[in-house]
Residue frames relative to the residue before (quaternion, step in Angstrom):
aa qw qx qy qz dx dy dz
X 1.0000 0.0000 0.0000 0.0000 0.00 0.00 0.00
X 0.2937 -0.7833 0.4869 0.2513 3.49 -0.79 1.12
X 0.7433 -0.4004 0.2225 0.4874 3.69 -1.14 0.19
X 0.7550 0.4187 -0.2212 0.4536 3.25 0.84 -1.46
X 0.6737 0.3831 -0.4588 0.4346 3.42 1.13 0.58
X 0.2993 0.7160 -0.3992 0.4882 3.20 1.17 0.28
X 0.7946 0.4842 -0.1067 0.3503 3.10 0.30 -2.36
X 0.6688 0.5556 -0.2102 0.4470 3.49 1.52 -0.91
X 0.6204 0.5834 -0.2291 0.4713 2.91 1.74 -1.32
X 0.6760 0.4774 -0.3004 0.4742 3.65 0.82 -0.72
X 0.6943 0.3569 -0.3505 0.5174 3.85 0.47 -0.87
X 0.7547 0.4630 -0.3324 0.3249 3.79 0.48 0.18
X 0.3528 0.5059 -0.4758 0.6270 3.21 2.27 0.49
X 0.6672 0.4216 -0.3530 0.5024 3.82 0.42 -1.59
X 0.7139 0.3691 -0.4774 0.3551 3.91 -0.08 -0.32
X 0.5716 0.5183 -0.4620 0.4373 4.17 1.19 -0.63
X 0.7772 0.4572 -0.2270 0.3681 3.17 0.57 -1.41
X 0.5919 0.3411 -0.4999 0.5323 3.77 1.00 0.46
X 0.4386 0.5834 -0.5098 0.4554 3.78 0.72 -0.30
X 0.8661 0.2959 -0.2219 0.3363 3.41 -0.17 -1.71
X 0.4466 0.6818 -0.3842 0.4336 3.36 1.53 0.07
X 0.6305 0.5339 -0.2757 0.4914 3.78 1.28 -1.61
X 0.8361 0.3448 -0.2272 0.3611 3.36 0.93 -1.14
X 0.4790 0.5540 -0.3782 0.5662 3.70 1.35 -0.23
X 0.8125 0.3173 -0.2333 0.4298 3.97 0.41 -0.52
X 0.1968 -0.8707 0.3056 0.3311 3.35 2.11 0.14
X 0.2735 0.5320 -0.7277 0.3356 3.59 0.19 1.66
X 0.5939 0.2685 -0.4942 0.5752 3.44 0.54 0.89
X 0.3030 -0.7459 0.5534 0.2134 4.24 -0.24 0.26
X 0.5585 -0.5597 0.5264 0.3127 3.53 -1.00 -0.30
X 0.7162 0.2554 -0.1755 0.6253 3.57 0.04 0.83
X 0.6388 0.5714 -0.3979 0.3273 3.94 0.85 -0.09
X 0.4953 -0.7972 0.3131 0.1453 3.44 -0.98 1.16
X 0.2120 0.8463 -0.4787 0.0990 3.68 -0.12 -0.24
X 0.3969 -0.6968 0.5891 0.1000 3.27 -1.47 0.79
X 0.2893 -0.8144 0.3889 0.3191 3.60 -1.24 0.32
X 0.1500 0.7067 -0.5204 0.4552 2.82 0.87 1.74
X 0.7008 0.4951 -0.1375 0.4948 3.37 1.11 -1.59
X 0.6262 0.5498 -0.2732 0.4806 3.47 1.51 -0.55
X 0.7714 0.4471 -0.1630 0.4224 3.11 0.82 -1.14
X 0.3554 0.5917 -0.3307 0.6436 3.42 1.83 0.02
X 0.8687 0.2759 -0.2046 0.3568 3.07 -0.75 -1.17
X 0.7414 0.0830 -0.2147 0.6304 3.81 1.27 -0.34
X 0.5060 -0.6590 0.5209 0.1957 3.59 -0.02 1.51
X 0.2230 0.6247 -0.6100 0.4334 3.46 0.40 2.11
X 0.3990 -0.6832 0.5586 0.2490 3.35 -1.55 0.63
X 0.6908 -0.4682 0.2673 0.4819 3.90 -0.49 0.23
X 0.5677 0.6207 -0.3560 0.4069 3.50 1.01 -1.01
X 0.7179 0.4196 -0.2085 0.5149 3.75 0.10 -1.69
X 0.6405 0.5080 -0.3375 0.4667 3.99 0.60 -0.76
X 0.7216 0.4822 -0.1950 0.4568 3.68 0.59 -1.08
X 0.5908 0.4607 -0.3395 0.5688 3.56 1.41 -0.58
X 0.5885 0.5106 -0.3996 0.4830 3.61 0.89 -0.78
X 0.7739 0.3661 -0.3218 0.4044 3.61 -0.34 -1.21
X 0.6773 0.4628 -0.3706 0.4357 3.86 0.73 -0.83
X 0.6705 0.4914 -0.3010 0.4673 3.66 1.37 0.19
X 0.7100 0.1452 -0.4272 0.5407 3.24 0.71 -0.17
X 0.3460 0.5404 -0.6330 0.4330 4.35 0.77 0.60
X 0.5688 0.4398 -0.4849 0.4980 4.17 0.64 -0.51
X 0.6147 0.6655 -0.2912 0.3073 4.08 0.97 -0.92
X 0.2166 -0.8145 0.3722 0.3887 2.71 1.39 -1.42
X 0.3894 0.7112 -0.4331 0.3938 3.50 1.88 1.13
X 0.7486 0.3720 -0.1913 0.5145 3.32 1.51 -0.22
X 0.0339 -0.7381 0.6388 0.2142 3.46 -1.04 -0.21
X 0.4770 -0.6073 0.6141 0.1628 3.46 -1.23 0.11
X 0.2267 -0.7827 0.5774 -0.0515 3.82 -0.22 1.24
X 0.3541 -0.8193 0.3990 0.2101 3.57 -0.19 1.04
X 0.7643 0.3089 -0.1576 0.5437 3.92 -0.10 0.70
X 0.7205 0.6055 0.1560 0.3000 3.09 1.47 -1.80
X 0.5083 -0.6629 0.3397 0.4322 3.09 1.91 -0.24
X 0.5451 -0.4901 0.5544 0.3942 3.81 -1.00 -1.08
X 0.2358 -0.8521 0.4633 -0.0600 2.95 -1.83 0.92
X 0.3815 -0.7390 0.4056 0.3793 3.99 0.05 -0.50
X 0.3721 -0.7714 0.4299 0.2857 3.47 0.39 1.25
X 0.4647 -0.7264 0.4627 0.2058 3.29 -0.37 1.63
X 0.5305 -0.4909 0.5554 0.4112 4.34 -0.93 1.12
X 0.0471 -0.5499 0.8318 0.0588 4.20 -1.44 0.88
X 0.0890 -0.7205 0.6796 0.1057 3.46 -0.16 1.25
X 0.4933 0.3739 -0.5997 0.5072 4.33 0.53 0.52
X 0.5313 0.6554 -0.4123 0.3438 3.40 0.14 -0.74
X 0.7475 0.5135 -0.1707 0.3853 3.30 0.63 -1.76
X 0.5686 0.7220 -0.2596 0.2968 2.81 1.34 -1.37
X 0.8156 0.4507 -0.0091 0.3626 2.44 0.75 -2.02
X 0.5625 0.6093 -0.2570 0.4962 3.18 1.75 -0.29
X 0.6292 0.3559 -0.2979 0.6235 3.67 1.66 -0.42
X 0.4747 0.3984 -0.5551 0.5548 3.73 0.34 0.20
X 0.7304 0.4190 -0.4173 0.3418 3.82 -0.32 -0.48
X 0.7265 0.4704 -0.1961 0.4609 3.41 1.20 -1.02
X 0.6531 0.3704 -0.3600 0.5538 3.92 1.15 -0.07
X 0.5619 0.5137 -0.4234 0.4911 3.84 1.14 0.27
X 0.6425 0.4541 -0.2004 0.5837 3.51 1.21 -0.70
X 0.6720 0.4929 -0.3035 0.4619 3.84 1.07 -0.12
X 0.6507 0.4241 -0.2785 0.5649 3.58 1.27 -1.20
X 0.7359 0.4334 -0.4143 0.3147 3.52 0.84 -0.66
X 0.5517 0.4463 -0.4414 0.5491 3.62 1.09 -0.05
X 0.6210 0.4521 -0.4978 0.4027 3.97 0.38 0.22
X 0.6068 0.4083 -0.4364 0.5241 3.56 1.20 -0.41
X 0.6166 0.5926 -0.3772 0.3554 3.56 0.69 -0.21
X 0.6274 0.5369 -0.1885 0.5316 3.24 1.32 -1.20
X 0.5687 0.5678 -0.2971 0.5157 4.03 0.99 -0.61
X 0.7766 0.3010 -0.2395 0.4989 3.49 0.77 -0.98
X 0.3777 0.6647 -0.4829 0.4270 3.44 0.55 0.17
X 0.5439 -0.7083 0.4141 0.1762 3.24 -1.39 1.44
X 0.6434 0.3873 -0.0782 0.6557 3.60 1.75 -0.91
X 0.2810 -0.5177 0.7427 0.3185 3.68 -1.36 -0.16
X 0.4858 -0.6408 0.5687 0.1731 3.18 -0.77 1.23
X 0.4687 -0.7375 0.4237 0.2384 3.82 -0.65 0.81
X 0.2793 0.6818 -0.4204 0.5295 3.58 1.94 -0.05
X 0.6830 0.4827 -0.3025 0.4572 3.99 0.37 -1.37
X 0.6263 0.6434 -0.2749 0.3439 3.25 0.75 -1.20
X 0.7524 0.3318 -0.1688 0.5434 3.72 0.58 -1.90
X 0.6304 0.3565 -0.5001 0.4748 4.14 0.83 -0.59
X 0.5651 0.5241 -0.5308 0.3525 4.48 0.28 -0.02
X 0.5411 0.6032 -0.3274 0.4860 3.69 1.57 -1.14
X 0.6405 0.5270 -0.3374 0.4451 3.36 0.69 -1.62
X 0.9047 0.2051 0.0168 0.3731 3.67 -0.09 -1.58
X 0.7241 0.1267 -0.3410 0.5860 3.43 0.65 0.71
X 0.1200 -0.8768 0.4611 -0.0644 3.45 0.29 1.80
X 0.6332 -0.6203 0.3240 0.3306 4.17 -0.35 0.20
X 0.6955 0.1873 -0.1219 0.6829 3.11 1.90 -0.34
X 0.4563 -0.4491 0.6131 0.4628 3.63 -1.42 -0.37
X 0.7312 0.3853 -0.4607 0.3235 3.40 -0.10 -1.01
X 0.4272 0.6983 -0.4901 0.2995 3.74 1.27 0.05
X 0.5586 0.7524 -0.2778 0.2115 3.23 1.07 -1.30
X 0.4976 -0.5911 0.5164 0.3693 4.07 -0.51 0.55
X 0.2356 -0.7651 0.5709 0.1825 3.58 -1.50 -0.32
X 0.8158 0.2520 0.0435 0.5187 3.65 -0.82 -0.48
X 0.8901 -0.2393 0.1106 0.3718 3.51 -1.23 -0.50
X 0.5119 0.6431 -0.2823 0.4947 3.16 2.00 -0.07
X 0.4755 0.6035 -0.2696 0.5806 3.47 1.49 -0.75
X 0.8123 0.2144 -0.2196 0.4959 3.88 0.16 -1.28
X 0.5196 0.6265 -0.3970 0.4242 4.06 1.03 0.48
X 0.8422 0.3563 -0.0789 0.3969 2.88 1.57 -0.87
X 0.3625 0.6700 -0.3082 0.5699 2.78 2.25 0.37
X 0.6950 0.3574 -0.1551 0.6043 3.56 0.53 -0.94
X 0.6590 0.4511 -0.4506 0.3991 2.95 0.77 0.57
X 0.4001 0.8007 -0.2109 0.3927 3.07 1.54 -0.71
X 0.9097 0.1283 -0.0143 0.3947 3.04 0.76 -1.59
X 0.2758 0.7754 -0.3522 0.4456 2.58 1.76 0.70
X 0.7183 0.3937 -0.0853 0.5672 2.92 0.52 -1.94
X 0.5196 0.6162 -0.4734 0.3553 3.57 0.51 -0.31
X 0.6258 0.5658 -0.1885 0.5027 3.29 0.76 -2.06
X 0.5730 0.5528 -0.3033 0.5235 4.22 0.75 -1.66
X 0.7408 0.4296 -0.3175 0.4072 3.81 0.19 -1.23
X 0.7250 0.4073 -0.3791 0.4059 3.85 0.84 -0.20
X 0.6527 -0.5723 0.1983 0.4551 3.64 0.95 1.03
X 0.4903 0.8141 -0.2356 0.2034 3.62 1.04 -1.41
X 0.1100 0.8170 -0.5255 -0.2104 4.23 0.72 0.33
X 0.6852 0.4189 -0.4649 0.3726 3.57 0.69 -0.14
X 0.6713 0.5383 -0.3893 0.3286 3.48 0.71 -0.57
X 0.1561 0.8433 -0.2032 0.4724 3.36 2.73 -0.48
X 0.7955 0.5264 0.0591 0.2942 2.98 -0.05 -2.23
X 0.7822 0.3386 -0.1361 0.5050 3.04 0.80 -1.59
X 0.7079 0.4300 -0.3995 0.3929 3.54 0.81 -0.80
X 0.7094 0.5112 -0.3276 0.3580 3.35 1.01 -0.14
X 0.4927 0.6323 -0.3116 0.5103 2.88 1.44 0.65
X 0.5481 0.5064 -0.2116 0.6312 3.13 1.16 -0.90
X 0.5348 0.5513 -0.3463 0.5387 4.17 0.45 -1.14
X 0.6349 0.6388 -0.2543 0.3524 3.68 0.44 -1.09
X 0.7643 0.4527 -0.0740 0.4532 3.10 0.65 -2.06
X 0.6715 0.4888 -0.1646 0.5320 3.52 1.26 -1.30
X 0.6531 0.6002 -0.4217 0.1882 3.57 0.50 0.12
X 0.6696 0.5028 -0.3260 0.4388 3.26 1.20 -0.46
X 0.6052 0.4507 -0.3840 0.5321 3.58 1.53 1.37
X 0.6091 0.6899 -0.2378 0.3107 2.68 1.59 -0.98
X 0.4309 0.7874 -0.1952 0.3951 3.14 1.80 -1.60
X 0.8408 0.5213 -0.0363 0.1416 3.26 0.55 -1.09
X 0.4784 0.7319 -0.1611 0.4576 2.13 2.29 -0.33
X 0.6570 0.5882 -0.1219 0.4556 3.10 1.53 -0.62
X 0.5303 0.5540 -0.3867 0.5121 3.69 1.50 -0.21
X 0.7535 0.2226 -0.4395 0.4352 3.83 0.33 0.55
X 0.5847 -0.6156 0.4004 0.3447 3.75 -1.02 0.71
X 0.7073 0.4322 -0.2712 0.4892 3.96 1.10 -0.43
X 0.5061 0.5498 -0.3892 0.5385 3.26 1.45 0.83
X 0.7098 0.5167 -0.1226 0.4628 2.88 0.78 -1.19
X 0.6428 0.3999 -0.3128 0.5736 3.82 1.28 -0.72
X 0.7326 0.4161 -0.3142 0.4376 3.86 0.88 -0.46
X 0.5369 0.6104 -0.4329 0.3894 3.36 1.38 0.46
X 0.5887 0.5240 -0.3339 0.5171 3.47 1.75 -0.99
X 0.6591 0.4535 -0.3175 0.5090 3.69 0.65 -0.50
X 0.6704 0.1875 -0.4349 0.5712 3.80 0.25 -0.15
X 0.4791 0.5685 -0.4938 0.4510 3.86 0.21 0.01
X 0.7990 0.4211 -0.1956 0.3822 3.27 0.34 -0.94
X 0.5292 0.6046 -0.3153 0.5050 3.21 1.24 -1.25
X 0.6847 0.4959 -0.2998 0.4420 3.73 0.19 -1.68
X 0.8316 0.2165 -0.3468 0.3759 3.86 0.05 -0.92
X 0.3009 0.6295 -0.6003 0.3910 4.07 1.31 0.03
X 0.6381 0.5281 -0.3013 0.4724 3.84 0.36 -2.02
X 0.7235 0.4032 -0.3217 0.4588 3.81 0.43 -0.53
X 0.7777 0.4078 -0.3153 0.3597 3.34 0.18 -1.18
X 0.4930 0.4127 -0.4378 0.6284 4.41 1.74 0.13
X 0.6961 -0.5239 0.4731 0.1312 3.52 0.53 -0.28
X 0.4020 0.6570 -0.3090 0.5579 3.49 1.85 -0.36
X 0.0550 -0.8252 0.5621 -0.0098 3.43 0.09 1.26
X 0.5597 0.4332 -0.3437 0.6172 3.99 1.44 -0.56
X 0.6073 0.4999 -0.3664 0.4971 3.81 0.17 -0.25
X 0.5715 0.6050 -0.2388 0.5004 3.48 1.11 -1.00
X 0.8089 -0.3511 -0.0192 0.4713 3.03 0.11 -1.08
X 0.0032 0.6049 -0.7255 0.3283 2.57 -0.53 2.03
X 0.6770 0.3209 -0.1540 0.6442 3.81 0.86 -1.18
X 0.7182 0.4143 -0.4936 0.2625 3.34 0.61 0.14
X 0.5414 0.6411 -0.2883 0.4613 3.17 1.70 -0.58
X 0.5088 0.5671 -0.3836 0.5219 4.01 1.15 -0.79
X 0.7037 0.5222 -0.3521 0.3288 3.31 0.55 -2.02
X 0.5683 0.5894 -0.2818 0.5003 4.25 0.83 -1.26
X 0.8915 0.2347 -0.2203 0.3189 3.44 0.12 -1.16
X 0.5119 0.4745 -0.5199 0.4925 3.34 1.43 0.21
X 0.6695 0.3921 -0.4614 0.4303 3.62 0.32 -0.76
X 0.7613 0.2870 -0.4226 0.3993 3.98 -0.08 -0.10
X 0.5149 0.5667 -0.4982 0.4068 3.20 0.65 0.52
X 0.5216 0.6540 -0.2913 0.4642 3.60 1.76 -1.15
X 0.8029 0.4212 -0.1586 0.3910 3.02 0.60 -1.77
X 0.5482 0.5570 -0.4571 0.4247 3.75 1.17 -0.30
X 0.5691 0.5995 -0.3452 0.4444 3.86 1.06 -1.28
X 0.6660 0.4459 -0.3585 0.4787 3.65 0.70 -1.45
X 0.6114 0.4982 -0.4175 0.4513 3.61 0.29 -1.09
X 0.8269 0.3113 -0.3214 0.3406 3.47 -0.26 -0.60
X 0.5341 0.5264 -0.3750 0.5449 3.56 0.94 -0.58
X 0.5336 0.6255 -0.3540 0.4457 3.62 0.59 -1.00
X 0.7961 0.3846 -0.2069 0.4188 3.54 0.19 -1.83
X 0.4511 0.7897 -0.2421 0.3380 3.42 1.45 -1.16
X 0.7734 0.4911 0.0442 0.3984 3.38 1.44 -2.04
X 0.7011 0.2377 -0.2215 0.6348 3.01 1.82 -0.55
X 0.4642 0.5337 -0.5216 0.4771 3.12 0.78 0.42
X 0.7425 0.3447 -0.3802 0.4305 3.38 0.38 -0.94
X 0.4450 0.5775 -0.5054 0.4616 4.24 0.91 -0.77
X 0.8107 0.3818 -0.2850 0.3404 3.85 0.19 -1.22
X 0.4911 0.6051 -0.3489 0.5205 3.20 1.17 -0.14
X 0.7157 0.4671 -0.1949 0.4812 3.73 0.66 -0.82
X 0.6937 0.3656 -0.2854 0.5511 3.45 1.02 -0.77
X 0.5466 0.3728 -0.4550 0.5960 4.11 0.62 -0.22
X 0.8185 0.1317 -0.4272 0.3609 3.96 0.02 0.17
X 0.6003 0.4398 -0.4802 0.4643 3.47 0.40 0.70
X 0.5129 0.5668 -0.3760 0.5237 3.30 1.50 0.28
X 0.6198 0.4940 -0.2517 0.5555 3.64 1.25 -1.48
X 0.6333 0.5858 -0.2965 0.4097 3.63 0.95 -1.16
X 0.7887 0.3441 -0.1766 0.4779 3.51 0.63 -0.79
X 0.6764 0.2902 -0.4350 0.5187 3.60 0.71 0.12
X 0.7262 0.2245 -0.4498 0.4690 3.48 0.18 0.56
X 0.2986 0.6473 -0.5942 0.3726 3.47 0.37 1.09
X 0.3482 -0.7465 0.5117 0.2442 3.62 -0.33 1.36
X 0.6074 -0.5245 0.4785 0.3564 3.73 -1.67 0.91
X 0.3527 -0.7650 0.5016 0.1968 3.14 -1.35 0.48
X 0.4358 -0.6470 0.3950 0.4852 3.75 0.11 0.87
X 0.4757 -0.6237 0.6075 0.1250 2.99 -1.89 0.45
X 0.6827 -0.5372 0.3614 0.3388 3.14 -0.96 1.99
């Protein structure tokens, strides 16, 4: 690889990873337009390293591409979502019945009980380490019932659901009722109580995507209103009249 592919290669990680910042911290909104002109402005990039960026996280599904029209934030299909967590808690309980009948406990069960039902609180993860290790959880959960397509798919789906999912994790009474339905779900596993299983695993999903829809919207709510305020103290100040001179 030559420098200048290097050089091209590096400002087009640093140009996703401020994007998916704008859009993970919603100063970019769902539904907001923009060109990669406006990108490459605002983050002194050349078209090349920008265009690799946006055509990567459009594989993500954080962009879309607007024919004629520039680019966009793939507006939240909260049915969509929906419909995207109903697919993923059928594809979870069925790898717990899958994981129950199994001749062994798969040693996966073993390190996610270590992980989530630590000897102390102060054991407990935090912050973005907390929502890494969730999705992992049910990942590896889904991995522990033998299954590579069913594997495959859910990690696909994990994928699609994360830029909501995340969120769940920015309040501290989320984050303490995840270690406790975590825990609860693999106890039901480790007797073997695959309906007990997921039973608490199915509750555990729909309370948290309910959570994470509220945040999401309150979220959008907040920068919407911030962006509102800054275009009128923007509108406000340029039509303030000059003030003579002394």
């Amino acid at each position: 690889m030559t420098t200048s592919t290097r050089r091209k290669t590096s400002m087009a990680d640093r140009v996703y990873d401020a994007l998916k910042d704008d859009i993970f911290e919603f100063r970019l909104l769902p539904g907001d337009k923009f060109s990669e002109g406006d990108v490459g402005t605002r983050l002194d990039a050349s078209r090349t390293p920008v265009r690799e960026a946006l055509y990567r996280l459009r594989r993500e599904g954080y962009v879309e591409v607007i024919f004629r029209s520039g680019w966009r934030v793939t507006p939240l299909d909260f049915e969509q979502i929906a419909e995207l967590y109903d697919l993923r808690i059928t594809l979870e309980k069925a790898a717990i019945h899958k994981i129950c009948e199994l001749p062994e406990e798969p040693p996966a069960i073993r390190t996610l009980t270590a992980i989530w039902n630590p000897d102390h609180p102060s054991e407990r993860a935090v912050g973005s380490t907390v929502r890494a290790l969730d999705e992992s959880f049910h990942c590896d959960l889904v991995a522990a019932a033998g299954n590579r397509e069913m594997t495959r798919i859910h990690r696909e789906i994990s994928d699609r659901l994360r830029i909501i999912r995340r969120l769940d994790f920015t309040r501290n009474d989320r984050v303490e009722a995840t270690y406790e339905e975590h825990a609860r779900i693999l106890d039901a596993i480790r007797r073997g109580d695959a309906q007990t299983a997921a039973d608490e695993l199915d509750r555990h999903i729909r309370i948290s995507q309910q959570a994470v829809k509220e945040i999401t919207m309150e979220r959008i709510r907040e920068a919407a209103q911030r962006q509102r305020q800054v275009e009128t103290v923007a509108a406000t100040g340029a039509e303030q009249p000059e003030m003579p001179a002394d």
